[in-house]
N, C-alpha and C positions, 0 to 999 in steps of 0.2 A: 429896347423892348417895344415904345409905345412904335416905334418905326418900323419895327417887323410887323404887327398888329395893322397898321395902314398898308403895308404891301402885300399882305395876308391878302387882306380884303379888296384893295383892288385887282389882284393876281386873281380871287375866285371870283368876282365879279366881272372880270373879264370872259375868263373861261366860261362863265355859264351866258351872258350875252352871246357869245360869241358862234356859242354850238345850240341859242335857238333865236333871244330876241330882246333886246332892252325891255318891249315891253310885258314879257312875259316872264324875266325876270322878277322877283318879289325882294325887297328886303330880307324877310323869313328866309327865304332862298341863299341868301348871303353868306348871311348870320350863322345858319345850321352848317351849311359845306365850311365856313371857315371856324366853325366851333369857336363864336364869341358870343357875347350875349347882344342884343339890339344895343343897347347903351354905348356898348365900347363902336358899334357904329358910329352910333349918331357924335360921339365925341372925334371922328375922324371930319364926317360926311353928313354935314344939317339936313341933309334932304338926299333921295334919291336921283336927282341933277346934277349934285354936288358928287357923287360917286359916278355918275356917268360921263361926267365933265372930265374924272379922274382915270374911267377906261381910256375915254377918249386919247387923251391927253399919251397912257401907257402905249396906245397903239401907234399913234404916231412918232414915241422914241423908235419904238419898232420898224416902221418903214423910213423914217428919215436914215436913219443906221442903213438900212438897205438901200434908200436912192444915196447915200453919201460916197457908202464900194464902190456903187454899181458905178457912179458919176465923176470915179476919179479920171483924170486927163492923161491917162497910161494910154489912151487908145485913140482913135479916133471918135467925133463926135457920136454918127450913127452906131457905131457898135457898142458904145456908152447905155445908149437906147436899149440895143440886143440885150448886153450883159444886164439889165434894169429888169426886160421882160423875162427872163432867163430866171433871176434869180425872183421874181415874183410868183413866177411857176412854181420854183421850189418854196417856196413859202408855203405853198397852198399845198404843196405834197406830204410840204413835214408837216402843217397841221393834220390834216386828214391823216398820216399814221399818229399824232399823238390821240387824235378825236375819234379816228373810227370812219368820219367822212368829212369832205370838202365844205366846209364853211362858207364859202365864201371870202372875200375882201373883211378884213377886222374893221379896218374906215369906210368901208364899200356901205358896210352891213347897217353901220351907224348912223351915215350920209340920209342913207334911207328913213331912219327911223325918227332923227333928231333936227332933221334941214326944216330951218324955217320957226324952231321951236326958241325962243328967246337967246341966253347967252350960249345955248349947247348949238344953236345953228350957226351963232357968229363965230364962234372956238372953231368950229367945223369948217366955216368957209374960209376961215384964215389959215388952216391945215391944208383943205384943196388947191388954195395959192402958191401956198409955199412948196408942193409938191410940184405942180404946175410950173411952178418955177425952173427945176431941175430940168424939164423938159426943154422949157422953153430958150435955156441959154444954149442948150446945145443941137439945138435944130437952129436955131439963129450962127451956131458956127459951121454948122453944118452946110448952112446957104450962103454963108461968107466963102467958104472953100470950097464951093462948087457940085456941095455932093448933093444938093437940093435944088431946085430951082431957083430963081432968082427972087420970083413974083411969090413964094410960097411966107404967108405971114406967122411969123414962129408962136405967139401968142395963142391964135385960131387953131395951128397946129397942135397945140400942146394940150388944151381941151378935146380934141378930138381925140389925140392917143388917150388922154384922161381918162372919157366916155367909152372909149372903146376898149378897154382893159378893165374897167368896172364891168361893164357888159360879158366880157369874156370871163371875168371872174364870176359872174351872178348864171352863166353858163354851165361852168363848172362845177360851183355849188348844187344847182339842178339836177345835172346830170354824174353827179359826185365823180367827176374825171377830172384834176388837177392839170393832167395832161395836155388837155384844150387848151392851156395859155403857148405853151412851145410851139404847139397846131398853127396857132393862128400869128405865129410871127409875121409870116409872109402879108398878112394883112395891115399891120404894123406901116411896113416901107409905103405901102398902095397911099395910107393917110398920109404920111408927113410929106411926098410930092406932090398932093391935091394944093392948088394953089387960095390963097384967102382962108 
């Protein structure tokens, strides 16, 4: 019971982050959409860092589940990449039919709002790593087997698709077109042969 009550809460607390803003989220906000009283909050979540530490946290099962499909070794390196941006599109499509519109990136949104802010920025830059990661071993096999340049640094690489799919994502939100991440596949391949 107390465990459904904790997922209650981070389940609406994500949801309403999500379709406007951590910081314009309230506690009150919380509390009422998930019909608890503040108390049975605060006995989850001391603070509202301590619930944002807990979106955080939900969002990233979220996309690691998606870079984990996307990054299995059934394919080739680069198309590991494709099937990632593919199925990140569709992320952004099925929320916008569950929301109404294009949110945005769930970590995209949060990066923005939380970078730099004590333990919710360190949680967060250890989340960009480890997605980062994903990238980065398979554009590193990718220049082992020749489908990349030689001189291309898979690390440098892999923040630049990073930057450039948050970007695309914060495009899409904008202009509530989910669609715009398939659009710009092609742009995709352009970074990861840019050498360094």
């Amino acid at each position: 019971m107390a465990s459904d009550t904790r997922e209650r809460l981070v389940t609406v607390a994500r949801d309403l982050v999500h379709g406007s803003s951590y910081a314009a989220v309230s506690i009150e906000d919380v509390c009422g959409k998930a019909g608890v009283h503040r108390g049975s909050l605060y006995h989850f979540f001391p603070s509202k860092e301590a619930l944002g530490l807990a979106v955080l946290d939900a969002n990233w099962v979220l996309m690691e589940a998606l870079l984990a499909e996307s990054f299995n070794d059934d394919v080739a390196p680069l198309g590991r990449i494709d099937r990632f941006v593919h199925a990140f599109g569709g992320l952004l499509a099925m929320t916008r039919e569950r929301m109404g519109s294009t949110p945005g990136c769930p970590l995209g949104n949060l990066a923005a709002e939380l970078a730099g802010q004590g333990e919710s920025g360190r949680r967060l830059t250890g989340i960009l790593d480890a997605w980062a990661r994903y990238f980065t071993a398979a554009i590193d096999e990718a220049r082992i087997q020749g489908e990349l340049p030689p001189d291309v640094v898979p690390a440098s690489a892999a923040l630049r698709l990073l930057a450039y799919l948050q970007g695309v994502a914060l495009l899409a939100k904008a202009y509530d077109r989910p669609e715009l991440v398939a659009q710009m596949r092609s742009g995709v391949r352009m970074l990861l042969a840019t050498p360094t």
